[in-house]
C-alpha positions as CSV (number, residue, x, y, z in Angstrom):
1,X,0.0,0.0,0.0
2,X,1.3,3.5,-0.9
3,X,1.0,6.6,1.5
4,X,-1.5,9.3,0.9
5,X,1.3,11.8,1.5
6,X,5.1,12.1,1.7
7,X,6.0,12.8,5.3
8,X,9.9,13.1,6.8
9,X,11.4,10.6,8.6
10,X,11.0,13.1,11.6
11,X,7.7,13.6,12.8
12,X,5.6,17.2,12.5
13,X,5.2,20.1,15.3
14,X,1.8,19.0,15.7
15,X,2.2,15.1,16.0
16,X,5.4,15.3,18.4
17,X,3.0,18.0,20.7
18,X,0.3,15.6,20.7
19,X,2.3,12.9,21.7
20,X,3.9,14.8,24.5
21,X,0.3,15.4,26.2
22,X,-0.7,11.7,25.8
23,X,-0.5,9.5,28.7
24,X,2.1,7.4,27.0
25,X,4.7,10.3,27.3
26,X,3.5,11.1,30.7
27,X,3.6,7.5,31.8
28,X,7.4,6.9,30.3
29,X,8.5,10.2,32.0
30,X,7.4,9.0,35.3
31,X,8.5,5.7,34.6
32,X,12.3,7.7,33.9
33,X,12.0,10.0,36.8
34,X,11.3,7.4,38.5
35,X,14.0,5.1,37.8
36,X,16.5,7.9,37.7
37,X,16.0,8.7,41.9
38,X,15.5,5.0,42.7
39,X,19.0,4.2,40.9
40,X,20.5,7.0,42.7
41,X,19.7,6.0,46.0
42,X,20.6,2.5,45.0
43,X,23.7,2.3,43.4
44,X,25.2,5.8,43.3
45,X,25.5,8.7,40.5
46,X,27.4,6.8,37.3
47,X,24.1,4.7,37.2
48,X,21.7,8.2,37.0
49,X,24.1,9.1,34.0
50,X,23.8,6.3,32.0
51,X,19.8,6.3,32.8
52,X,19.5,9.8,31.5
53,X,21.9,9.1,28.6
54,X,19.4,6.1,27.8
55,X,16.6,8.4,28.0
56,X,18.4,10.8,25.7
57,X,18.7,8.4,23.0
58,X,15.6,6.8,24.0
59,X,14.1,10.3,22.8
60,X,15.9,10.8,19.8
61,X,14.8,7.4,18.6
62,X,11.0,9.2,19.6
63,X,11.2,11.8,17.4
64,X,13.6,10.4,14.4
65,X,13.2,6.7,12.4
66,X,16.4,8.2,11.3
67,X,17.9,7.8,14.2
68,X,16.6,3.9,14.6
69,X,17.6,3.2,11.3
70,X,21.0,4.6,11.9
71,X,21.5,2.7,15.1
72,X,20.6,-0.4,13.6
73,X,22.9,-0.9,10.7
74,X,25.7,0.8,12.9
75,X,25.1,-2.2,15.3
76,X,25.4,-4.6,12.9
77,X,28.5,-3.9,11.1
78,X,30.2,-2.3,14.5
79,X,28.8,-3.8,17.9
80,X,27.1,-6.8,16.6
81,X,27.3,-8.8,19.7
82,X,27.3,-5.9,21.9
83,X,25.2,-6.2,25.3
84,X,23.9,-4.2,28.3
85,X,27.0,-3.6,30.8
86,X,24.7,-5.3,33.4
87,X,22.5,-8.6,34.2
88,X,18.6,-8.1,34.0
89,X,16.5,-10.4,34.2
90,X,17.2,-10.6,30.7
91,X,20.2,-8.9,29.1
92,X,19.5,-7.7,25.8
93,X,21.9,-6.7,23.4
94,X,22.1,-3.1,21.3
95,X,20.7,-4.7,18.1
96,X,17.5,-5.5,20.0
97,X,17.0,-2.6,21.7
98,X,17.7,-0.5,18.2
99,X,15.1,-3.3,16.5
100,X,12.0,-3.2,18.9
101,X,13.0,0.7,19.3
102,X,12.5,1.4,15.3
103,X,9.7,-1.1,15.5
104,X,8.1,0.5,18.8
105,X,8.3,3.8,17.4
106,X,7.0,3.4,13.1
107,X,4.0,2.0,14.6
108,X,3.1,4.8,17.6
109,X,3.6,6.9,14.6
110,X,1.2,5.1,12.2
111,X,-1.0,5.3,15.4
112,X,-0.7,9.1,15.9
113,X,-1.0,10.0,12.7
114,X,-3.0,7.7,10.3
115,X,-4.2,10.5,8.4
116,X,-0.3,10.4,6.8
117,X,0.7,7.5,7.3
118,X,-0.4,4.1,6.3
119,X,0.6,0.5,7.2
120,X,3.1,-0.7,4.0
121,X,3.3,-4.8,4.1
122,X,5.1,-4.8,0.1
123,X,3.1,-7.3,-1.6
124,X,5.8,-9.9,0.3
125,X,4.4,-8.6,3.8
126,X,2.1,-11.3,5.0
127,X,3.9,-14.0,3.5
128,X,6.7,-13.4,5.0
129,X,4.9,-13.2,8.4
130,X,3.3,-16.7,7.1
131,X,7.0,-17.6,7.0
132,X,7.3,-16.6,10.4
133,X,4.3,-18.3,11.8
134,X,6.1,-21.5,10.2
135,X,9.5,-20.7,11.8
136,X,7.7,-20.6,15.3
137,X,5.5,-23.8,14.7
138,X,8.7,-25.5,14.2
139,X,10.3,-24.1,17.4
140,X,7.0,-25.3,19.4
141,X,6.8,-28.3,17.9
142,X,10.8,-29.4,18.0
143,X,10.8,-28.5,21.8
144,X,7.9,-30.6,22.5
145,X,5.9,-27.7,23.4
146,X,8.7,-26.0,25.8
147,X,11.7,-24.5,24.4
148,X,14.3,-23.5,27.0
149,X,15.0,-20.0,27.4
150,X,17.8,-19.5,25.9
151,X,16.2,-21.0,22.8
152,X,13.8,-19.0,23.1
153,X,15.7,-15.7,23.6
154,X,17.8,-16.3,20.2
155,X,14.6,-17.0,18.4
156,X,12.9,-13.6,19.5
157,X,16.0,-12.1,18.4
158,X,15.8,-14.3,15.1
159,X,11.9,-12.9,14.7
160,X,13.5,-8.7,15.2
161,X,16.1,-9.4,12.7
162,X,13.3,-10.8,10.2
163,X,11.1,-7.9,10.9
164,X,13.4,-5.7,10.5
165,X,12.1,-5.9,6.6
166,X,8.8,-4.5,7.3
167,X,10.0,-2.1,9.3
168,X,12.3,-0.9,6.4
169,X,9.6,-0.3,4.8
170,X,7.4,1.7,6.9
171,X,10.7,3.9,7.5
172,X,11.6,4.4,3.9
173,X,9.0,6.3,2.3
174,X,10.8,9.2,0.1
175,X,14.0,9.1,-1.9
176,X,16.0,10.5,-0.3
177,X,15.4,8.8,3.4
178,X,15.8,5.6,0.2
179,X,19.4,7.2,-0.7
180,X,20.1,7.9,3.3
181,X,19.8,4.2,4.1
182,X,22.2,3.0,1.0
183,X,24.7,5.5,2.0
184,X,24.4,4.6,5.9
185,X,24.9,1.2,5.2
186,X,27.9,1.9,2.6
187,X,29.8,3.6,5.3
188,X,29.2,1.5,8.1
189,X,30.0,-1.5,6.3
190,X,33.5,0.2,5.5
191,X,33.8,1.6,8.8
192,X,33.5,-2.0,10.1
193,X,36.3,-2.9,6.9
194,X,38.5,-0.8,8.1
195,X,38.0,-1.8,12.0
196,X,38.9,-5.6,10.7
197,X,42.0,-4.5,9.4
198,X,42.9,-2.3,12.2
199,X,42.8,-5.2,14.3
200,X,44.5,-7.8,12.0
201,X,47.3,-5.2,11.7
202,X,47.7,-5.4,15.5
203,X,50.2,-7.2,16.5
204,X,47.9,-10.5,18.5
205,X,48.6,-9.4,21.8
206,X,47.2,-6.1,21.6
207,X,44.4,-6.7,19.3
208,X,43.5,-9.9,22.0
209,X,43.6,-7.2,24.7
210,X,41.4,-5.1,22.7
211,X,38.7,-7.9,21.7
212,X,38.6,-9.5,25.6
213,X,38.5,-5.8,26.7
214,X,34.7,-5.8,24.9
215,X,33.7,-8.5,27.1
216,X,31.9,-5.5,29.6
217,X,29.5,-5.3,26.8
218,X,28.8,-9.3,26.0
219,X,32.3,-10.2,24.0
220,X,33.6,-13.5,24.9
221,X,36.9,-12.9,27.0
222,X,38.5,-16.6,26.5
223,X,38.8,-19.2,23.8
224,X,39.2,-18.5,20.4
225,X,38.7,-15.0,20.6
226,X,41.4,-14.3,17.4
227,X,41.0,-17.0,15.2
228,X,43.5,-18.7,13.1
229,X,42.8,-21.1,9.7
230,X,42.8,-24.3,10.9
231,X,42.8,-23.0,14.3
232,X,46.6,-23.0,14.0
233,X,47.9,-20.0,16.4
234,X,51.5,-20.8,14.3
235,X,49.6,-19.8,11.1
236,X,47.9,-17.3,9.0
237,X,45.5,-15.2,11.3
238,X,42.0,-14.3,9.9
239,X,40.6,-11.2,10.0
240,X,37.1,-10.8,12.4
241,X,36.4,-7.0,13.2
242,X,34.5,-7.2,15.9
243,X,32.3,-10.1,14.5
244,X,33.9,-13.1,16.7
245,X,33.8,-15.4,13.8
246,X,35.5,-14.6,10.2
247,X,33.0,-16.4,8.1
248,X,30.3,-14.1,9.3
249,X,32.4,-11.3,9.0
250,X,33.5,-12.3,5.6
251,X,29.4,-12.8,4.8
252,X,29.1,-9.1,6.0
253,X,31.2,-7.6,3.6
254,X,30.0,-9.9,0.7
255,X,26.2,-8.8,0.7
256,X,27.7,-4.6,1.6
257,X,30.6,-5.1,-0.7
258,X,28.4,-6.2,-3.5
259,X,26.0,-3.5,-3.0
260,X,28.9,-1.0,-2.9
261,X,30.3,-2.2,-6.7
262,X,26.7,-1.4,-7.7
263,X,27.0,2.1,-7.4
264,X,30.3,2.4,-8.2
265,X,29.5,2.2,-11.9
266,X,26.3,3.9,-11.0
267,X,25.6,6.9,-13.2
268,X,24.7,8.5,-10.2
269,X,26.0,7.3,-7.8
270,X,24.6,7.9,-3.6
271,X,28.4,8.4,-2.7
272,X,31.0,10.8,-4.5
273,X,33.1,8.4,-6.7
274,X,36.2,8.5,-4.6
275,X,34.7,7.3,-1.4
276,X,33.0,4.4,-2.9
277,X,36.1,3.5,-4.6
278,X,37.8,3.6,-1.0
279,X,35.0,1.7,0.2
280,X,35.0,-1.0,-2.1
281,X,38.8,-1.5,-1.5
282,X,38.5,-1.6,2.2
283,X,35.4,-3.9,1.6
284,X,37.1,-6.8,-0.4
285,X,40.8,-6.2,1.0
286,X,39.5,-6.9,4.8
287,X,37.1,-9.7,2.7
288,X,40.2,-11.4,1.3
289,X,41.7,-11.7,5.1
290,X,39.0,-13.1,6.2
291,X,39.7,-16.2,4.0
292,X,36.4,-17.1,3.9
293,X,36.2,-18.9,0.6
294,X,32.3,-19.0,0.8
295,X,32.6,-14.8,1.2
296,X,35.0,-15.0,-1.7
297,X,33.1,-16.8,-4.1
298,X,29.5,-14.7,-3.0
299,X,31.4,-11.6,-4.6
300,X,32.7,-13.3,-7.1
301,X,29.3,-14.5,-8.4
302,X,27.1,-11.0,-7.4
303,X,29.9,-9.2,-9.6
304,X,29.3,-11.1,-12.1
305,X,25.3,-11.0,-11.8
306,X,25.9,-7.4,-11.7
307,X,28.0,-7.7,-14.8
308,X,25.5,-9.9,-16.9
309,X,22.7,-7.9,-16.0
310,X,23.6,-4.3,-16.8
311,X,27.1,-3.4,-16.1
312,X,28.9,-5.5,-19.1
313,X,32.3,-3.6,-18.8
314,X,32.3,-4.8,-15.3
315,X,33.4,-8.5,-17.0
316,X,36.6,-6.9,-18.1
317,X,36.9,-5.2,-15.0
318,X,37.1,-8.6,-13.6
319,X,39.3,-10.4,-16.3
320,X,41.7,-7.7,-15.5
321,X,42.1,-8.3,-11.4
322,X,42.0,-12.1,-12.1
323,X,44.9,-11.8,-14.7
324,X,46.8,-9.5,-12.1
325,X,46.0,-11.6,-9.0
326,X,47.6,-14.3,-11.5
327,X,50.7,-12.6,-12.2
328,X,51.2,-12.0,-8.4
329,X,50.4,-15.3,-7.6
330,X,52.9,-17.0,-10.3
331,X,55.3,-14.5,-10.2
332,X,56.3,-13.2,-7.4
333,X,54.2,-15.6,-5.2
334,X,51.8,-13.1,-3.4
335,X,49.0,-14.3,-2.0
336,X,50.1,-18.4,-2.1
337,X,48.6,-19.3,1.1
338,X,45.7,-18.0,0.3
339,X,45.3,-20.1,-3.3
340,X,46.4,-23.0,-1.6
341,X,43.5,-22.7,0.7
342,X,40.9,-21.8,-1.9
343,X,42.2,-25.3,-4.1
344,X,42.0,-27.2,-1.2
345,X,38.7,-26.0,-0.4
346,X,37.3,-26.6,-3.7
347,X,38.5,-30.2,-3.8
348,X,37.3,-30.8,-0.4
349,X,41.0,-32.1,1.0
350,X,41.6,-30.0,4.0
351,X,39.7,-30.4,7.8
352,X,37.3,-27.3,7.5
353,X,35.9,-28.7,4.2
354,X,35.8,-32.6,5.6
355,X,34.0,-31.3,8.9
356,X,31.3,-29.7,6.2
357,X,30.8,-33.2,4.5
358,X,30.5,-34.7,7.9
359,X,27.5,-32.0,8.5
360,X,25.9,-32.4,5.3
361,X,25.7,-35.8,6.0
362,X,24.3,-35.2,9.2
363,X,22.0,-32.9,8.0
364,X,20.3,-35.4,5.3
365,X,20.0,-37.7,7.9
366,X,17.9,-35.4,9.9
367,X,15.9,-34.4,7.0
368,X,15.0,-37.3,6.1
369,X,14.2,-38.2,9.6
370,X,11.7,-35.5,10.2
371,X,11.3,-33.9,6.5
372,X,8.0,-31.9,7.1
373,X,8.5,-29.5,9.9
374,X,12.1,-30.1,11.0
375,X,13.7,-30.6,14.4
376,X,13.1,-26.5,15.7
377,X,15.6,-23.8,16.7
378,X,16.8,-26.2,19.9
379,X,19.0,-29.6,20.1
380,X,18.4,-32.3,17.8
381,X,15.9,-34.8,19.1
382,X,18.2,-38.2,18.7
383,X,21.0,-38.6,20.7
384,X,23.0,-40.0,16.9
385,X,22.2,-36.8,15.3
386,X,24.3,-33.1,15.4
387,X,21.7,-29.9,15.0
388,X,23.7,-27.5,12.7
389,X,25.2,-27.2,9.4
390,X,27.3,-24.8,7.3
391,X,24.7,-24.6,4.5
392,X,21.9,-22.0,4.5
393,X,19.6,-24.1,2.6
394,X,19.7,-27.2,4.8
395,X,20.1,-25.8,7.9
396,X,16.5,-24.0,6.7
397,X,15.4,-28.1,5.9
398,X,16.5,-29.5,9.0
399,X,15.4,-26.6,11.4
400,X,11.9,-25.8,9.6
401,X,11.9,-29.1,7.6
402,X,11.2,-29.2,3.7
403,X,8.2,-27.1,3.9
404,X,9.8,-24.0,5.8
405,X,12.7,-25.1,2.9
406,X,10.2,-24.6,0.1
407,X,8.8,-21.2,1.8
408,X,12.1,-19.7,1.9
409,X,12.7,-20.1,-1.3
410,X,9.6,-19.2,-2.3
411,X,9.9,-15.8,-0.2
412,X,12.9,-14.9,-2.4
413,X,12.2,-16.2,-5.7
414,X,9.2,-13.7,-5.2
415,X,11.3,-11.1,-4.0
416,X,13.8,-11.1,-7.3
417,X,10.9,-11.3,-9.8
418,X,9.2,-8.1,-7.9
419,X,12.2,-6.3,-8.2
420,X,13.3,-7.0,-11.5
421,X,9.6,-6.3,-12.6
422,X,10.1,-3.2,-11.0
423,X,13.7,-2.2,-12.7
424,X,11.6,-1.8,-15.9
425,X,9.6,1.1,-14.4
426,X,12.1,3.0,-12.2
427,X,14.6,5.7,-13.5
428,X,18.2,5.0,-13.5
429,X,18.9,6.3,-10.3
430,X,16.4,4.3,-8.3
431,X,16.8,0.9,-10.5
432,X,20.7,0.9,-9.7
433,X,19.5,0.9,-5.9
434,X,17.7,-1.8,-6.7
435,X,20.5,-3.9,-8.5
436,X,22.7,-3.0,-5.6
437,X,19.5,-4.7,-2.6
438,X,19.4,-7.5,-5.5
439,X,23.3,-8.0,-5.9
440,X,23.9,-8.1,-2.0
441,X,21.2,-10.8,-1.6
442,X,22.3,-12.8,-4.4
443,X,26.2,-12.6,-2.6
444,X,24.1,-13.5,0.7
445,X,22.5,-16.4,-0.8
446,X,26.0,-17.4,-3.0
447,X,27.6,-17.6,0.9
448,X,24.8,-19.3,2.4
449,X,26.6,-22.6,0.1
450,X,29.1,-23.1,2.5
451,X,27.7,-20.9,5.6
452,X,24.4,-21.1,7.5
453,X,24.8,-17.0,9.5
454,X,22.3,-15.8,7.3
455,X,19.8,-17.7,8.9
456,X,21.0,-18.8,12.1
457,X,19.2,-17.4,15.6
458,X,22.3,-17.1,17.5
459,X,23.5,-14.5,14.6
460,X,20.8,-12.3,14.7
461,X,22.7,-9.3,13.5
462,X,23.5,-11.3,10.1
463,X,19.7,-12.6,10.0
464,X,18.9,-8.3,10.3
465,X,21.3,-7.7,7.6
466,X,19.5,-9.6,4.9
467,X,16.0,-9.1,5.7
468,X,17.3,-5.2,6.2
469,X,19.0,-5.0,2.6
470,X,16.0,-6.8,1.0
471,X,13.5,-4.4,2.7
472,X,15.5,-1.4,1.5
473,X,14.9,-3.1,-2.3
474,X,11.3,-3.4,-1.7
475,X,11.0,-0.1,0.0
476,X,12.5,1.6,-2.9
477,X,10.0,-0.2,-5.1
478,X,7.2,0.7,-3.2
479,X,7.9,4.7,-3.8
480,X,5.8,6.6,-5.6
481,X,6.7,7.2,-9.3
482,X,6.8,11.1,-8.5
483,X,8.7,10.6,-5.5
């Protein structure tokens, strides 16, 4: 559905008065008044700070889906894993309280002000919360009616991150809040480049220092907190950011990257040349030290869907690095370690690569075990069997079963033929930010071969991160042609 009227992302004089006066606002600043003088008395000053610092952003979230938006895809290319300094009786990390924040406050603002604003499902809307209603049958129904809480805590974070679409939606409603949310992601996904290689620079016992340091904030402090290939601390380190594993991170920078190399051969382009250039370097450089094969082969193949479908030049573009990467691979023999790890991976010969046709194997087994409705979100029912699996697509089969399998695919299958419907009718601006939503999805679903963080409930911030970059597609769809 289409809005009557084009509204700012920041709400009007008269809607943010009339909020003010309703007993909502009165009740959340008595609530905060509240809390603020009980704290005190409890636990001391610091703790009033950080209240009214809470409160502060608590209000700019209020007043701004900006702001929510902002937070959100800062979180999940910065602070992914980042949590309240404290124990509640939950503890719920950044990304969820951005999420339900930018939920909590699109919908108080449909709410105030229906006479702008209208409810915007895409025409993918309900089915996706169909495929949701599936996901959660499958949690019930693999926990025997009572998943443990932890269980259940991931999933609620799974559900935010998938929600996170329609709430793209509802946020994006003009071009240029459409070009704000490309270029926020752009630069937070090369921020969070260049903090990988910041770290992977370090030399180990600094950057571990650094890492454990974030354990205040939910980080683990012991274990593999750097990570090695092969685990090997003697060998080549990979690079992480502050994403605790490198396949993820490597995921991250596929789908951003991906959508960065669309509008670098944009005619006009939501960045100034230069910067997307630096971006895209930074992007694929920190991608590269990840060695993540699965990350390097998702760019690989959303390059070349962006070269197939509109950028041809970009196929010499590519023939070019590859002859290069050649020449410094044969003759002077830069970046060895890193071939040797891609052939081995491709024939299957080294321990990462075995352990994967051990879960595949595994996974089958379950599938065809229970191959309706899966085994849930929890452990996996028979005491022979292993729950988990570096594949996307059959971690979606054993979890959800073949049905939640065939409604995945169905969900995106939909969502490609949508958007390229919608290319046709776009101008060139808008269509090559829809080629850039399509070519990160496509590098998503490329990884999600060899890696399963795309959907996976205890990597919420990844789950966010493709439901987010396919609801900035859709939303930029859904503008209106005058717009």
């Amino acid at each position: 559905m289409h809005q009557t009227r084009t509204q700012p992302a920041v709400w009007s004089d008269q809607a943010r008065q009339a909020f003010v006066r309703s007993p909502i606002a009165i009740g959340m600043l008595a609530v905060g008044i509240g809390g603020a003088v009980g704290a005190a008395a409890a636990f001391g000053p610091i703790y009033v700070a950080v209240g009214l610092l809470a409160l502060a952003v608590g209000y700019a979230f209020l007043i701004s889906t900006t702001v929510g938006l902002v937070s959100a895809f800062a979180i999940i290319t910065l602070l992914p894993f980042g949590t309240l300094p404290f124990k509640a009786i939950i503890t719920p990390n950044f990304l969820t309280l951005a999420l339900v924040a930018l939920l909590g406050v699109w919908v108080l603002r449909l709410l105030a002000r229906s006479d702008a604003y209208d409810l915007r499902l895409t025409p993918l809307g309900l089915p996706l919360l169909g495929f949701l209603g599936l996901t959660l049958f499958s949690l019930v129904l693999g926990a025997r009616g009572l998943p443990d809480s932890l269980t259940l805590h991931n999933y609620a974070k799974f559900v935010l991150g998938v929600l996170f679409y329609i709430s793209i939606v509802n946020v994006v409603r003009t071009r240029a809040e459409a070009r704000f949310a490309l270029q926020t992601l752009i630069i937070c996904g090369a921020l969070g480049a260049l903090l990988g290689l910041a770290l992977y620079a370090l030399n180990d016992t600094l950057a571990l220092r650094l890492l454990v340091s974030l354990g205040r904030i939910g980080y683990p402090t012991e274990g593999r907190v750097l990570r090695y290939v092969e685990d090997d601390v003697s060998g080549l380190e990979r690079a992480i950011g502050t994403s605790v594993d490198p396949n993820s991170f490597g995921g991250m920078l596929a789908l951003i990257g991906a959508l960065t190399a669309a509008q670098l051969f944009a005619q006009r382009p939501v960045l100034p040349r230069p910067v997307l250039i630096g971006a895209v370097g930074v992007l694929v450089v920190a991608l590269l030290l990840t060695f993540s094969r699965a990350a390097l082969f998702g760019i690989i193949i959303a390059t070349a869907y962006l070269a197939t479908l509109r950028y041809h030049r970009l196929w010499w573009v590519m023939i070019a690095v590859g002859t290069f990467a050649a020449i410094l691979l044969v003759v002077l023999g830069i970046g060895a370690d890193f071939a040797q790890r891609v052939v081995e991976g491709v024939q299957f010969q080294d321990q990462a690569q075995q352990m994967r046709l051990a879960e595949f194997q595994n996974a089958f087994n379950i599938i065809q075990r229970y191959p309706w409705f899966g085994i849930g979100f929890g452990q996996a029912p028979d005491i022979d069997l292993t729950a988990g699996v570096s594949n996307i697509y059959l971690a979606i089969a054993q979890r959800m079963g073949l049905l939640g399998l065939v409604a995945f695919l169905a969900l995106i299958t939909a969502w490609f033929v949508l958007s390229l419907r919608g290319l046709s009718r776009l101008n060139s601006e808008r269509s090559t930010w829809v080629l850039g939503a399509q070519s990160g999805l496509v590098a998503a679903l490329a990884v999600g071969m060899a890696d399963h963080y795309f959907f996976n409930i205890e990597f919420s911030h990844m789950v966010a991160l493709f439901w987010g970059c396919a609801g900035v597609g859709a939303a930029i769809i859904e503008l209106p042609d005058a717009n």
